[in-house]
C-alpha positions as CSV (number, residue, x, y, z in Angstrom):
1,X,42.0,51.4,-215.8
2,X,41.3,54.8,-214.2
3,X,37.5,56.0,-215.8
4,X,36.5,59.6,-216.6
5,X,33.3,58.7,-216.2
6,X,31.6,56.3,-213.5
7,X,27.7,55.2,-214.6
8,X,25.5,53.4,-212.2
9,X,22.3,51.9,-213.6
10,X,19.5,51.2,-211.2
11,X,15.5,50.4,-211.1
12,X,14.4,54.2,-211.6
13,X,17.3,56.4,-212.5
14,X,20.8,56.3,-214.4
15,X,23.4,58.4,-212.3
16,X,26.8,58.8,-213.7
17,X,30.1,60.4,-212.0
18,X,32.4,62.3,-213.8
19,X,36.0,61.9,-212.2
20,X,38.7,64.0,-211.6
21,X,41.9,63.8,-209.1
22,X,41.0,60.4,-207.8
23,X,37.4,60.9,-207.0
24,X,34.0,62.0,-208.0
25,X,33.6,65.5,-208.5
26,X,29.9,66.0,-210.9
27,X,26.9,63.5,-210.6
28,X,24.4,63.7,-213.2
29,X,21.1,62.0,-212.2
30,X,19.0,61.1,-215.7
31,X,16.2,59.1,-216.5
32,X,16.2,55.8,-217.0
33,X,15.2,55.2,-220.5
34,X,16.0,58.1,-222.7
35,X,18.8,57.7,-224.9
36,X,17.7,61.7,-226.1
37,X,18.4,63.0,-222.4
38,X,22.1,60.8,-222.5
39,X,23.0,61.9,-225.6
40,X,22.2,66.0,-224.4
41,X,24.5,65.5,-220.9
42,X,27.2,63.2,-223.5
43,X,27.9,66.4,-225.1
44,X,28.3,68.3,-222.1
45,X,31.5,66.7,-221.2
46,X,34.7,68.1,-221.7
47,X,36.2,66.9,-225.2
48,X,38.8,64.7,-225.3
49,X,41.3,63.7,-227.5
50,X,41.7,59.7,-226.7
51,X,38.6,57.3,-225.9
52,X,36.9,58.5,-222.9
53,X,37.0,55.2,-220.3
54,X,33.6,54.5,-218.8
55,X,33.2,51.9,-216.3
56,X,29.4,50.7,-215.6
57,X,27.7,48.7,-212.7
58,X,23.8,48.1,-212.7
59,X,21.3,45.9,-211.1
60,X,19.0,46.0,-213.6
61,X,20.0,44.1,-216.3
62,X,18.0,45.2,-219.0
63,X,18.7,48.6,-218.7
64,X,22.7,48.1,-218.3
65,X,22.3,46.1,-221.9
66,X,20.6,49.5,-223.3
67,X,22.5,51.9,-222.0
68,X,26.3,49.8,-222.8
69,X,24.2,49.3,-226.6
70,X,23.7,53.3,-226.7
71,X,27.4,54.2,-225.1
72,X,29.6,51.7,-227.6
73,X,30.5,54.3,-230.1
74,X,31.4,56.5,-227.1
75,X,34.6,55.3,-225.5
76,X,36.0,52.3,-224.2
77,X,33.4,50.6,-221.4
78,X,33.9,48.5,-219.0
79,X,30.9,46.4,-217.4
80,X,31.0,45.0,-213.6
81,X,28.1,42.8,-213.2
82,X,28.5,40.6,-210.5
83,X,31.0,40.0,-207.0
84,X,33.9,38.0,-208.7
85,X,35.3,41.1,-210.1
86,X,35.7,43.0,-207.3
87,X,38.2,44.3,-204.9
88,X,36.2,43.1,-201.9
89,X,35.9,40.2,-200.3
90,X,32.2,38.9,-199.6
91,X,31.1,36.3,-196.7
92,X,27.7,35.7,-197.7
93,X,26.1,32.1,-199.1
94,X,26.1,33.0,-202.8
95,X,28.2,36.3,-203.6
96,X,27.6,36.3,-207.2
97,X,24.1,37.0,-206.4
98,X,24.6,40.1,-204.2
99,X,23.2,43.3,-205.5
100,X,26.6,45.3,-207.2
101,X,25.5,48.3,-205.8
102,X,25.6,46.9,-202.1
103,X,29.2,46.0,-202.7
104,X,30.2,49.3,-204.8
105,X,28.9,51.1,-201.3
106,X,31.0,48.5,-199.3
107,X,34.4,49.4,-201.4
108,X,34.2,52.6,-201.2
109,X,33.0,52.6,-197.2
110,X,36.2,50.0,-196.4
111,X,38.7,53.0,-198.3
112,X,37.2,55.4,-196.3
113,X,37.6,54.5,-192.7
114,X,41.0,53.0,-190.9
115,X,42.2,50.1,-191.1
116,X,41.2,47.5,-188.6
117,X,37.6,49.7,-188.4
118,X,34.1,48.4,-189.4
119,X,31.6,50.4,-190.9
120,X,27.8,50.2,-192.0
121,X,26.5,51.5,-195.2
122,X,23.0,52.6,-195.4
123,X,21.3,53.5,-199.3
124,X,17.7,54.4,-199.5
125,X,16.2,53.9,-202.9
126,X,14.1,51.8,-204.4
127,X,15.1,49.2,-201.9
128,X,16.5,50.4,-198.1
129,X,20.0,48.5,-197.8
130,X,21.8,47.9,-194.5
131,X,25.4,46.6,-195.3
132,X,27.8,45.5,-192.5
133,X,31.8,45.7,-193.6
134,X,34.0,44.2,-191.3
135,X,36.8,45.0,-189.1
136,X,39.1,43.2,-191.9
137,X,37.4,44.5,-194.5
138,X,34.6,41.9,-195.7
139,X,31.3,42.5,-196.3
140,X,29.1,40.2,-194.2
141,X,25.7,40.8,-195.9
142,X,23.0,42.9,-194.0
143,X,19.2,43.4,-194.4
144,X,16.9,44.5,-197.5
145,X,13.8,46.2,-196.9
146,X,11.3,48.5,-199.0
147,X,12.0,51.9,-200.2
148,X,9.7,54.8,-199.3
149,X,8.2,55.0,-202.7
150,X,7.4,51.2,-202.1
151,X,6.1,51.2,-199.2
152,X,3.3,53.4,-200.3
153,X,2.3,52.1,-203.6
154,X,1.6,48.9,-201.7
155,X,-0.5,50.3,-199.1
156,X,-2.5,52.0,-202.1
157,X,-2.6,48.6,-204.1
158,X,-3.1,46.0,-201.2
159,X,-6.1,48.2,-199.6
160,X,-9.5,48.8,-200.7
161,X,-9.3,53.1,-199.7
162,X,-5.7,53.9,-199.0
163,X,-4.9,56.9,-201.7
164,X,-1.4,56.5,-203.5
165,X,1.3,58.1,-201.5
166,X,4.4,58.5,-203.9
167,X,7.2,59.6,-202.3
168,X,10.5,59.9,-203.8
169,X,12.3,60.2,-200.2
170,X,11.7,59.1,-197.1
171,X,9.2,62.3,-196.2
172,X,9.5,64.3,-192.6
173,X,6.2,64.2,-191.2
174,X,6.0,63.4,-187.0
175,X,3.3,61.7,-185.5
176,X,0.1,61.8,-185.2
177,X,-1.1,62.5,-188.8
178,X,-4.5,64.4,-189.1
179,X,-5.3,63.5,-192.2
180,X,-4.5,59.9,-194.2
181,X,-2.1,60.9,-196.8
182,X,0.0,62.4,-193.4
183,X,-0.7,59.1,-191.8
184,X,0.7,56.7,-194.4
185,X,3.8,59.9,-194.3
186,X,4.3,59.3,-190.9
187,X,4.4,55.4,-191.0
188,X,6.6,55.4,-193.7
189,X,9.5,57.7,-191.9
190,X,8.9,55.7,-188.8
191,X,9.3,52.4,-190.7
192,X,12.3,53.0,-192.0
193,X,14.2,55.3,-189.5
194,X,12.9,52.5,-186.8
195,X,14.3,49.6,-189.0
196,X,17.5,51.1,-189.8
197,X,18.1,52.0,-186.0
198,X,16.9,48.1,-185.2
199,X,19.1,46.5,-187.3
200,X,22.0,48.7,-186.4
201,X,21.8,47.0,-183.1
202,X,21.3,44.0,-184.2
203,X,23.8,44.1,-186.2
204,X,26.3,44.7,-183.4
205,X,26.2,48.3,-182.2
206,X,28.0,50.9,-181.2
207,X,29.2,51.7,-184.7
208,X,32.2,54.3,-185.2
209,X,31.0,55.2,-188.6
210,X,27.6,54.6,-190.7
211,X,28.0,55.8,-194.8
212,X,24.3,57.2,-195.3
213,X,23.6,57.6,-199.3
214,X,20.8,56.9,-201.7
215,X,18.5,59.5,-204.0
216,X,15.5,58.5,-201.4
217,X,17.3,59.0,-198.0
218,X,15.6,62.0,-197.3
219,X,15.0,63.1,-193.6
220,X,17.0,60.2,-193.2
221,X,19.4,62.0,-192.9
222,X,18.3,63.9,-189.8
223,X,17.7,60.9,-187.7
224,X,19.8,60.7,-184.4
225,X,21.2,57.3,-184.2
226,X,21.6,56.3,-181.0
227,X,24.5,53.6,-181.3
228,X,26.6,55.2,-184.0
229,X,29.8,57.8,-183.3
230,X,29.6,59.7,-186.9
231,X,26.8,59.8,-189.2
232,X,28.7,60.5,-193.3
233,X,26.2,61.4,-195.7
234,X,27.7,60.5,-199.3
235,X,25.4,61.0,-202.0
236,X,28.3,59.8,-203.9
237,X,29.2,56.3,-202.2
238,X,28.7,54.0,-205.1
239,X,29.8,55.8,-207.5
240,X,33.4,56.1,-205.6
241,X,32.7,52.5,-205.0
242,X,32.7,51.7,-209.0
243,X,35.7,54.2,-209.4
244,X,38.0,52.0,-207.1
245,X,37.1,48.9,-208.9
246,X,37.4,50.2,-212.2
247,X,41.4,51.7,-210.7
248,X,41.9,47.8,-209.7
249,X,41.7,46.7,-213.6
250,X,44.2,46.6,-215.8
């Protein structure tokens, strides 16, 4: 199946890829829940004169069930929700219980380096993933820690005086804050630039290659990493990552 449109459904956003020439060339980020908004950025697709081929991956399965509901009269769909339909292999304890859109980052990381070369996949969202591929290609699982946004509704809602930081992105604030709000700032960036850059090492550093993506990634993105040769920053990684899949079906 190749799709002419790509759809991945998380815990905040719906984000769907429109795909020409073998990859991802337009990303529309929408909202969540608002069949309105889908039905406005539907009709600015180019027309066709067959079904158009969707292919969706979520880990959030309520919204997957109302967005496939809302696209049925729209094409021909095709739903990944778990491991055992993917071109990947997976080395963890239970695969079918991986989040899809860790291993959607993985496929399209493994396509993207040489063969015989690992790589690392870092996505900031709701949830901060670090994913290690293999040499031969296998994910082998990785760490899972909060998200920026996260992070700072529980300082607000575990704390008697801490004001609600909400941050969308990992923010770029250096040390030392002079007020709170630039405090809780600070603490976040250093949180999770300083556990990415631990676990890269634990995870077996030098890397030739980390894949940096994810709608919250933020200054992120600036970060030197010590232990890695090349830095990509591909807004686009699962996305390409549901595209190959979809390619692998008949």
């Amino acid at each position: 199946m190749t799709p002419d449109v790509v759809v991945d459904i998380g815990n905040t956003r719906v984000k769907w890829g429109v795909c020409k020439g073998n990859r991802v060339t337009e990303v529309r980020r929408l909202s969540l829940d608002e069949p309105a908004i889908w039905d406005a950025e539907l009709a600015t697709l180019p027309p066709r004169t067959e079904a158009r081929r969707w292919a969706l991956a979520s880990v959030n399965p309520p919204a997957l069930a109302r967005f496939r509901d809302w696209l049925q009269p729209h094409g021909r769909i095709a739903v990944f929700e778990n491991a055992t339909a993917l071109p990947i292999r997976v080395n963890v304890d239970e695969p079918a219980k991986v989040g899809i859109d860790r291993l959607f980052g993985a496929i399209a990381a493994k396509s993207l380096v040489p063969k015989g070369t690992p790589a690392i996949t870092v996505d900031v969202g709701t949830a901060v993933t670090v994913n290690l591929i293999d040499a031969n290609g296998v994910f082998q699982g990785g760490a899972i820690f909060p998200g920026p946004r996260l992070m700072g509704r529980a300082l607000h809602e575990h704390t008697a005086k801490l004001p609600l930081i909400d941050l969308g992105e990992v923010p770029e604030v250096r040390p030392p804050g002079k007020n709170t709000a630039d405090a809780i700032r600070a603490g976040i960036a250093a949180a999770v630039q300083g556990g990415v850059a631990v676990l890269l090492e634990r995870l077996g550093a030098p890397w030739p290659r980390l894949f940096l993506t994810g709608g919250a990634r933020g200054s992120l993105s600036k970060y030197q990493f010590r232990n890695v040769d090349e830095v990509v920053e591909l807004p686009t990684l699962v996305l390409e990552g549901i595209r190959i899949a979809a390619e692998a079906l008949p």
